[in-house]
TORZA-810594 format. One record per residue: x negated, y negated, z negated of N, C-alpha, C in turn; residue number from 1. Coordinates in pm, 1 decimal, m for minus. Example, Ala and Ser with C-alpha at 12.3 -4.5 7.8 and 13.67 -1.06 7.14 Angstrom:
! residues 2
PT     n.xx     n.yy     n.zz    ca.xx    ca.yy    ca.zz     c.xx     c.yy     c.zz num
PT  m1319.0    569.0   m780.0  m1230.0    450.0   m780.0  m1320.0    330.0   m780.0   1
PT  m1285.0    225.0   m708.0  m1367.0    106.0   m714.0  m1290.0     m3.0   m787.0   2
! end
This chain:
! residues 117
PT     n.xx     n.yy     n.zz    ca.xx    ca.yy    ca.zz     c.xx     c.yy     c.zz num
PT m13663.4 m13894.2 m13744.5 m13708.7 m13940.5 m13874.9 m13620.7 m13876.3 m13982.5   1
PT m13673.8 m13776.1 m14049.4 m13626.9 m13751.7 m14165.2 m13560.9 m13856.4 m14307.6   2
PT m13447.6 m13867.3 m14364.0 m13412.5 m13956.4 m14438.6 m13495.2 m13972.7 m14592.2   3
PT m13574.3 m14029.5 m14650.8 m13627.7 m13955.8 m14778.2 m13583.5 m14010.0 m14889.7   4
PT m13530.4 m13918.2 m14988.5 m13481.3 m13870.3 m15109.2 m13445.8 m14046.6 m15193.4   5
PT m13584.1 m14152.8 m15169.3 m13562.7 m14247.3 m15267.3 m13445.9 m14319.1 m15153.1   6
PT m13451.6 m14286.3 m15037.8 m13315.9 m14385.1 m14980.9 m13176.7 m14381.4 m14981.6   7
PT m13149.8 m14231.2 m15027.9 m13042.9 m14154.6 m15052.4 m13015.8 m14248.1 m15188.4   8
PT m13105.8 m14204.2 m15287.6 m13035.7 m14263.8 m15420.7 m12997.5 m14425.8 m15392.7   9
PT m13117.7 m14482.6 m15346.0 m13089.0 m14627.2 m15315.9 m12948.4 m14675.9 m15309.6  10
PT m12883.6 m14591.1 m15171.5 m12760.8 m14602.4 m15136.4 m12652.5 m14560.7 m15192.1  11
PT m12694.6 m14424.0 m15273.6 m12576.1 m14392.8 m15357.0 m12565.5 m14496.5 m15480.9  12
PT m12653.8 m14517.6 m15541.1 m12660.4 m14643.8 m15610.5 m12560.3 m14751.1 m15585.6  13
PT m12617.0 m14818.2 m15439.1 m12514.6 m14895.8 m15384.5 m12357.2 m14901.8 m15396.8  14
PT m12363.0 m14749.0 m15357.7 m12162.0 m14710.6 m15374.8 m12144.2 m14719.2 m15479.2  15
PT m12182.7 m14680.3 m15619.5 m12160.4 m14720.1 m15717.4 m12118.6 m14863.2 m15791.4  16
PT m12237.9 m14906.4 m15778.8 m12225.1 m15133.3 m15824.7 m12105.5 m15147.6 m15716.1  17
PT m12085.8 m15104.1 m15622.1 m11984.2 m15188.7 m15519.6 m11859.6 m15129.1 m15572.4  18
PT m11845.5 m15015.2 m15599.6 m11721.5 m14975.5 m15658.9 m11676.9 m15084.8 m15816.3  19
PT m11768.9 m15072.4 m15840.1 m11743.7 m15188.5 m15997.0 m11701.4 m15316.4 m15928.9  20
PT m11760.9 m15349.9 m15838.8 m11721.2 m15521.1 m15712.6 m11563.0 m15496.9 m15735.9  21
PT m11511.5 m15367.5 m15677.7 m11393.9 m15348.6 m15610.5 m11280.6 m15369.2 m15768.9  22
PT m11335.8 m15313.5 m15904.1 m11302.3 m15348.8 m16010.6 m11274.6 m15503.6 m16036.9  23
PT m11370.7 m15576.5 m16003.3 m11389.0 m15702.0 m16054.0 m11247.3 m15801.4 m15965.6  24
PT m11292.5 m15746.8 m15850.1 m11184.5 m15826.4 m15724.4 m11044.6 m15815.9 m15784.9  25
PT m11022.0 m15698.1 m15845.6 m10859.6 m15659.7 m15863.6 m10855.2 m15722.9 m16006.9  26
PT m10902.1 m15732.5 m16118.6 m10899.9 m15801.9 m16197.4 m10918.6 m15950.0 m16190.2  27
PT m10965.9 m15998.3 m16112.6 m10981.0 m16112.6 m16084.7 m10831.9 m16175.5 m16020.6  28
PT m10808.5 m16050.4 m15881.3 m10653.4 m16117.7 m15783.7 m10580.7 m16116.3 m15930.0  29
PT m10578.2 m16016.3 m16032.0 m10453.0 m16004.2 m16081.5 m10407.3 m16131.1 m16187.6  30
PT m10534.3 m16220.4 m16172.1 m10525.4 m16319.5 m16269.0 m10504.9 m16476.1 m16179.5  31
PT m10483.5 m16447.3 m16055.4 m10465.3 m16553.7 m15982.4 m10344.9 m16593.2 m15987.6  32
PT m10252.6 m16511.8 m16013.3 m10085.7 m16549.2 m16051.3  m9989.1 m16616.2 m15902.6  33
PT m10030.9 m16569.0 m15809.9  m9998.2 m16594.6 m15667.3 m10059.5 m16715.0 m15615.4  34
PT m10131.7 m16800.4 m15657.1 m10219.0 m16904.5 m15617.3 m10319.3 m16863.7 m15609.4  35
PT m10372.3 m16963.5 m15509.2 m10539.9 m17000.5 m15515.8 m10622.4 m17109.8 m15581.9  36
PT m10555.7 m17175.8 m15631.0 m10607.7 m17278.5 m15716.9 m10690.9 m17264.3 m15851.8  37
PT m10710.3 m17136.4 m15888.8 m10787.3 m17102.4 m15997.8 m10926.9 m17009.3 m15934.5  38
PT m10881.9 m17019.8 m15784.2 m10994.1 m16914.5 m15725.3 m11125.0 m16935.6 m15740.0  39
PT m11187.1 m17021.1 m15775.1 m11310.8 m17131.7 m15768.5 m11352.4 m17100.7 m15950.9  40
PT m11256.5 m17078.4 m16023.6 m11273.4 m17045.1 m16172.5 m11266.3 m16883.8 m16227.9  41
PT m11231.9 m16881.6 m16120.0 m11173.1 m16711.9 m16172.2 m11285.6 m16635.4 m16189.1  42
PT m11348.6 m16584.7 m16323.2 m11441.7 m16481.5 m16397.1 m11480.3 m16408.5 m16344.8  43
PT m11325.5 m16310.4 m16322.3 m11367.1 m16155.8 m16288.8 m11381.2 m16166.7 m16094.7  44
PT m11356.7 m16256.8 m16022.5 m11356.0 m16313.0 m15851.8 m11522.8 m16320.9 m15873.5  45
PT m11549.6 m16413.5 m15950.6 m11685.6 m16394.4 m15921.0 m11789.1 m16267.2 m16006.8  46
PT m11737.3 m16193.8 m16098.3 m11822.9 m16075.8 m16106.1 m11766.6 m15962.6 m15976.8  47
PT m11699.9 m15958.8 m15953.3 m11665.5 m15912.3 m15825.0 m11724.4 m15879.6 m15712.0  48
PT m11803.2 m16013.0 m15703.0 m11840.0 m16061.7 m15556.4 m11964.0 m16023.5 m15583.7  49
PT m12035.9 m16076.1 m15708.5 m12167.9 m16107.0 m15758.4 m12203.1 m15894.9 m15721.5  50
PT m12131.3 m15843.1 m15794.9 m12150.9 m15698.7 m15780.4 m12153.9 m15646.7 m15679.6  51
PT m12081.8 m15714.9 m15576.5 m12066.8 m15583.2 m15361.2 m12203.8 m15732.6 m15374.5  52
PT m12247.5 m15827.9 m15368.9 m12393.1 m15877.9 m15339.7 m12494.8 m15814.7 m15370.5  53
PT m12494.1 m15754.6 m15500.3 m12585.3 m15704.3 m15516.2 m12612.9 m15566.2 m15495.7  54
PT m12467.4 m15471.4 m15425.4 m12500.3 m15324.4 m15417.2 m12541.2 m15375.0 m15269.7  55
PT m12479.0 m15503.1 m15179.0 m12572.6 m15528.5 m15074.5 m12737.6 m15514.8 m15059.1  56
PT m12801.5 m15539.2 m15159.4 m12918.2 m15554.1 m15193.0 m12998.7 m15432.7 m15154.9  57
PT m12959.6 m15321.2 m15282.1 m12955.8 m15179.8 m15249.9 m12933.8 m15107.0 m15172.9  58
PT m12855.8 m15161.8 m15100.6 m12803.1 m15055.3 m14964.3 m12906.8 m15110.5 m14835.8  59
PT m12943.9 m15237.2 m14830.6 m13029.9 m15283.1 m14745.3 m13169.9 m15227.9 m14757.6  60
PT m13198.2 m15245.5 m14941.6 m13325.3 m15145.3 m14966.1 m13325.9 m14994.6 m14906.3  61
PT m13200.7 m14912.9 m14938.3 m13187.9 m14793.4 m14910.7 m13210.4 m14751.2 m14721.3  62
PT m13122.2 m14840.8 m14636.6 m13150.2 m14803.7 m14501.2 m13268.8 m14847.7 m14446.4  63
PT m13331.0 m14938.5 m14479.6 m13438.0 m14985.5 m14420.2 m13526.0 m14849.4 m14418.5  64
PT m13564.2 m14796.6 m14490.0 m13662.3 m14610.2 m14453.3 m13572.2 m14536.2 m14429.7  65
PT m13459.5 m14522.0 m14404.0 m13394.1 m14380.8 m14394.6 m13286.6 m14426.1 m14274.0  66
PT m13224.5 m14317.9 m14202.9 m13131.6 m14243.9 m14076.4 m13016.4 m14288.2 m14118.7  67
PT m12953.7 m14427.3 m14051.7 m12794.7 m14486.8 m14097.4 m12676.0 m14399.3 m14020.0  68
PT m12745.7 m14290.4 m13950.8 m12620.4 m14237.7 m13963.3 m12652.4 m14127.2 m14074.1  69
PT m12733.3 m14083.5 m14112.6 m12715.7 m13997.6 m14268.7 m12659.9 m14093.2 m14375.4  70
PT m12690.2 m14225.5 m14400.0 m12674.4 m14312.9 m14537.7 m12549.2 m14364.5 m14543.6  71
PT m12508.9 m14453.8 m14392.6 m12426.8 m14490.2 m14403.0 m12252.6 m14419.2 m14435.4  72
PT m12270.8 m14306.2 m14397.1 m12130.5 m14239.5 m14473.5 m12098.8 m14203.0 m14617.8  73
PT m12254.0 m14201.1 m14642.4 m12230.8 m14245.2 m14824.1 m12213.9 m14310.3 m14888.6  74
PT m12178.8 m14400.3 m14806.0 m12107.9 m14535.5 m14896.4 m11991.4 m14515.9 m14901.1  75
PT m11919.7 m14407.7 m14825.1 m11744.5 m14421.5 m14891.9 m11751.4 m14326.4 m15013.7  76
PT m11880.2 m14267.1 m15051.7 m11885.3 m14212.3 m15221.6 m11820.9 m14250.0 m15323.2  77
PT m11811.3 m14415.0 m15241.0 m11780.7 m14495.8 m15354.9 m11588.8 m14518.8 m15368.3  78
PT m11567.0 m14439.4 m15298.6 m11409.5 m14412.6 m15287.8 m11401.4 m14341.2 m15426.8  79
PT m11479.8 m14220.4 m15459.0 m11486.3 m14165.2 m15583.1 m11515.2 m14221.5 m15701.3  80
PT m11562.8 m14293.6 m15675.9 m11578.0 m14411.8 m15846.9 m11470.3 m14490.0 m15815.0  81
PT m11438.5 m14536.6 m15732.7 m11289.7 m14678.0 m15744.1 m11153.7 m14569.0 m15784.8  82
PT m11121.9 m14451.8 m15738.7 m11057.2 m14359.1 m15792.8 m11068.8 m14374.0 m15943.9  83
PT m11177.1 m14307.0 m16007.7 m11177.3 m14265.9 m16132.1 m11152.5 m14450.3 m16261.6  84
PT m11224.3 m14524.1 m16142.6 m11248.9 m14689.1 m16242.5 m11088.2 m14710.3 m16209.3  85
PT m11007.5 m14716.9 m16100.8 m10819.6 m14696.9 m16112.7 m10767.0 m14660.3 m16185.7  86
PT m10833.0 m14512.5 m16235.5 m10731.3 m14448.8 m16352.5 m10786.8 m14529.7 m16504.0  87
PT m10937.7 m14522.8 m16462.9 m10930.6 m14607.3 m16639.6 m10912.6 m14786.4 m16614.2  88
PT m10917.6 m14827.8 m16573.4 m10895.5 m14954.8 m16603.9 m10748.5 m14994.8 m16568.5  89
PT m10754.2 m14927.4 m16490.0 m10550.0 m14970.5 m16445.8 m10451.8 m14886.3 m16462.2  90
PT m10484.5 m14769.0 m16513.1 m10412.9 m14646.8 m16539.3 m10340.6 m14639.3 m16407.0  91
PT m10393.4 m14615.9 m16311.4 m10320.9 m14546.1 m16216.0 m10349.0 m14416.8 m16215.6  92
PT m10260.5 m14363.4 m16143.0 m10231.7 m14192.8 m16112.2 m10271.4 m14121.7 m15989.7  93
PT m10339.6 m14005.3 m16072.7 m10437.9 m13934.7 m15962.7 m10311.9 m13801.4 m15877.3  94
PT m10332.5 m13794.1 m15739.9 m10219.9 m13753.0 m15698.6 m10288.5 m13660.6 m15595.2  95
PT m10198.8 m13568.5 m15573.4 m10301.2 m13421.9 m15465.7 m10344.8 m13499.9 m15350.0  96
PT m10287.0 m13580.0 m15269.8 m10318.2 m13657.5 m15159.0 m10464.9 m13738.3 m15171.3  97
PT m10480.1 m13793.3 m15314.0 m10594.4 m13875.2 m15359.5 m10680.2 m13783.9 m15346.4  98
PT m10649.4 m13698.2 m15453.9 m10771.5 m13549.0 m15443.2 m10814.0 m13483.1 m15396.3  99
PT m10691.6 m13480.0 m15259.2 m10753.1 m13430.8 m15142.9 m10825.8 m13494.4 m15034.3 100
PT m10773.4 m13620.5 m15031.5 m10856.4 m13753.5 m14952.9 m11019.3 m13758.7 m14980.4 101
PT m11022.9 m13693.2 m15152.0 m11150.1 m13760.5 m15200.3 m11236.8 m13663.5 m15144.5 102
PT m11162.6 m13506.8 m15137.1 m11232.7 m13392.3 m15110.8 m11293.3 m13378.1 m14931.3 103
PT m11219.6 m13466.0 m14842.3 m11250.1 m13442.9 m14713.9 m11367.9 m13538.9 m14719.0 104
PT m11393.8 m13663.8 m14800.9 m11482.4 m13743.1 m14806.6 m11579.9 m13670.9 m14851.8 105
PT m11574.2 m13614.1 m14976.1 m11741.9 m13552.1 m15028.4 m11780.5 m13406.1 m14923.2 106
PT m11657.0 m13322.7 m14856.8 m11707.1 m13256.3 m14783.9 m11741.5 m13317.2 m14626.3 107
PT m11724.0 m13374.9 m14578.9 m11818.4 m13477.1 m14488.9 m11916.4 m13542.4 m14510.4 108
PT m11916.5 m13591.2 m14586.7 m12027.4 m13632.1 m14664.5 m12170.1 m13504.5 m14629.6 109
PT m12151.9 m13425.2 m14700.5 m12206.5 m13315.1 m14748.9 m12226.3 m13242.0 m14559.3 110
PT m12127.7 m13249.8 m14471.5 m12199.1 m13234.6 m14340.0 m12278.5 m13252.2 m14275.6 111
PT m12239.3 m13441.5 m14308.3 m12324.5 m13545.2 m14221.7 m12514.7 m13473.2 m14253.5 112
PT m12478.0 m13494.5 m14439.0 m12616.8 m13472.3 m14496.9 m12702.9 m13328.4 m14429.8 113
PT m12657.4 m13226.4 m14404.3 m12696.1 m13127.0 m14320.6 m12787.1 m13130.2 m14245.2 114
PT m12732.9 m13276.4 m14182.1 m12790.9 m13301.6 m14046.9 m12959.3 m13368.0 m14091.1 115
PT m12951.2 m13344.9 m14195.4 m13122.2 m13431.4 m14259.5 m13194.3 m13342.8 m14317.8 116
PT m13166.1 m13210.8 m14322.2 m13225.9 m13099.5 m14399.1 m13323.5 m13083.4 m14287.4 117
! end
């Protein structure tokens, strides 16, 4: 079975909203102040969650027609947006190891996909 084109986006989609999840979670821990007692209130805990639910959504839309071993490695795409949403929202620092981490990901990526041409 060939993978087709709308399941690809589906899923890349997915990596995307879930990378924003992964935003929300760290803004959220960082406001927990070493407790859990605000966990049940905490804003950004639940846009967090609400966001990897709903790239769940998408990614379920996306494999249901298409080859999970083509789709499913495109979800660590989303290593590349939590990278770039690190440097802007938390100013962290992009480092050759990162850049090169990110590069074995999109060129695997880009293998796996081969295999669907």
């Amino acid at each position: 079975m060939k993978t087709p084109i709308s399941s690809i986006i589906l899923v890349l989609f997915s990596s995307f909203v879930g990378s924003f999840g992964a935003v929300g979670l760290k803004l959220g821990a960082e406001r927990l102040g070493g407790g859990i007692g605000k966990l049940l209130t905490n804003y950004w805990l639940a846009v967090g969650v609400a966001l990897y639910l709903i790239s769940s959504v998408f990614y379920m839309m996306g494999i249901s027609q298409g080859e999970l071993t083509v789709l499913y490695p495109m979800i660590s795409l989303g290593y590349i947006w939590a990278l770039l949403w690190a440097r802007v929202f938390f100013k962290e620092q992009f480092t050759a190891a990162k850049v090169g981490g990110l590069a074995l990901i999109v060129f695997g990526v880009a293998l796996i996909n081969l295999g669907n041409a």
